[in-house]
C-alpha angles and dihedrals in degrees: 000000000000119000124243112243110227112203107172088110092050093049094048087062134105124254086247084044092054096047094046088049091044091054086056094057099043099246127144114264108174124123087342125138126222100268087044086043097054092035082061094046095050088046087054095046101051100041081055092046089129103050095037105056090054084059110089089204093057096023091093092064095062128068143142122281099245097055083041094060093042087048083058092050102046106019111038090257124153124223099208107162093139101281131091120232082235092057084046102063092032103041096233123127116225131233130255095248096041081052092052091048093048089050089059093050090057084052099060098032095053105051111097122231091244095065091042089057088048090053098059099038091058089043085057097043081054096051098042089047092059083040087059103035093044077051099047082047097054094044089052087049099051093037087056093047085052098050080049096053095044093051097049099047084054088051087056111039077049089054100050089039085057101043089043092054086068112095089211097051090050083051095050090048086049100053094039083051080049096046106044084051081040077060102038093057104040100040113099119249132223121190111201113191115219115203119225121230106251091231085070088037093095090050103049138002117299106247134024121229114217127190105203118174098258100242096199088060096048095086092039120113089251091061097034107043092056097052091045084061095051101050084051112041091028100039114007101045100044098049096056094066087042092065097045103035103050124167088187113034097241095134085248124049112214086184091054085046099056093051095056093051085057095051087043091055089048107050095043092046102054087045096045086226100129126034122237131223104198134055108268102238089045092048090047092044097056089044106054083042088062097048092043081057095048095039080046093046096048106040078051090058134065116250113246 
């Protein structure tokens, strides 16, 4: 007498559980879903009834029809042989899609409260664990960007200590500030007026007013012969003693050449020779500032 195939163990299993059974056994898995998956295990198992049940691994899967049916009564355990207890009493066979539905059934009814709530709590472990650990990535990200930000705003504030601690390269900063207001004043000015379309009119004033440097002056003696002056009593001349005369043995004496530039103010400005640019108090001001910071910067370092 053929054996009933009892199948409740195979249905409680996983999809990966199903395709690793189903290698075993030697059934096709590919691009298969988990009711197609289990029809072609219980084909396979019952074509290979005979084989199978002399196997202890797949035995337990075979039994008469009379302890089936009490399994199913006392233990949760599912007759599935192909025929519905319904079609048994009635005589009628059932169709392919009312079997898979009851398959499903069997499926639902026969998984205890106790795995479903196992099922969602482990769901919920998995979601809060990438929770935490997409959490845990972005702090240490955020955490490394800000290492990085920190050190590199250190780098720089060491690096501009450092450059402005150099009494040439506060010079330097001083006569590009003088030169840039020597430019501004002395460069002609051109104001083009720009209409406004009287649609706007009623929104904003009715013409622009633009001061432009006037291109046609810029090679006129009112723009060139400033300019002259400055590049030779505020650069040239001063350079030349701070080669020659060096406290530090640079090659060039920030300290010599501030001296001379205030000299050089106070001698042009009690004469009236040379225009200045700035107001008195402010250029002799800068000046003296610069030659405090170089006196300061030499007498601080050794003498080579």
């Amino acid at each position: 007498m053929p054996s009933t195939l009892v199948l409740t163990d195979i249905k409680q299993k996983r999809k990966a559980e199903l395709v690793e059974f189903a290698q075993k056994l030697g059934v096709e898995t590919e691009q298969l879903n988990r009711i197609d998956l289990i029809d072609n295990i219980k084909k396979h198992m019952q074509k290979n009834e005979d084989k199978l049940k002399d196997d202890a691994e797949y035995a337990q899967y075979f039994g008469d029809r009379k302890k089936s049916r009490k399994s199913v009564a006392v233990n949760d355990e599912v007759e599935d042989d192909g025929e519905s207890l319904d079609s048994s009493a009635t005589g009628r066979a059932t169709t392919p899609a009312i079997q898979q539905f009851r398959e499903k059934s069997v499926d639902v009814i026969h998984t205890s409260p106790k795995r479903v709530a196992d099922f969602i709590e482990d769901g919920a472990a998995n979601a809060v664990h990438e929770i935490e650990s997409e959490a845990n990535q972005l702090v240490e990200k955020l955490s490394q960007n800000a290492i990085k930000l920190r050190n590199c705003t250190k780098d720089t504030v060491n690096k501009m200590q450092n450059w402005l601690s150099d009494s040439q390269h506060l010079l330097l900063v001083g006569l590009l500030i003088e030169f840039l207001v020597v430019l501004y004043s002395i460069t002609p000015i051109r104001i083009h007026r720009i209409d406004i379309p009287e649609q706007v009119q009623k929104y904003t004033t009715d013409s622009i007013n633009l001061k432009l440097p006037y291109a046609k002056s810029l090679l006129s003696p009112p723009f060139v012969n400033p300019l002259k002056k400055y590049f030779i009593y505020s650069l040239i001349v001063p350079f030349i003693p701070s080669v020659f005369i060096n406290f530090d043995k640079r090659g060039f004496s920030p300290l010599t050449f501030t001296l001379v530039r205030l000299s050089l103010i106070v001698i042009f400005n009690s004469q009236s020779s040379i225009e200045s640019y700035f107001p008195l108090k402010i250029e002799l001001a800068l000046v003296s500032l610069l030659a405090s910071f170089s006196l300061v910067e030499l007498l601080s370092k050794s003498r080579k």
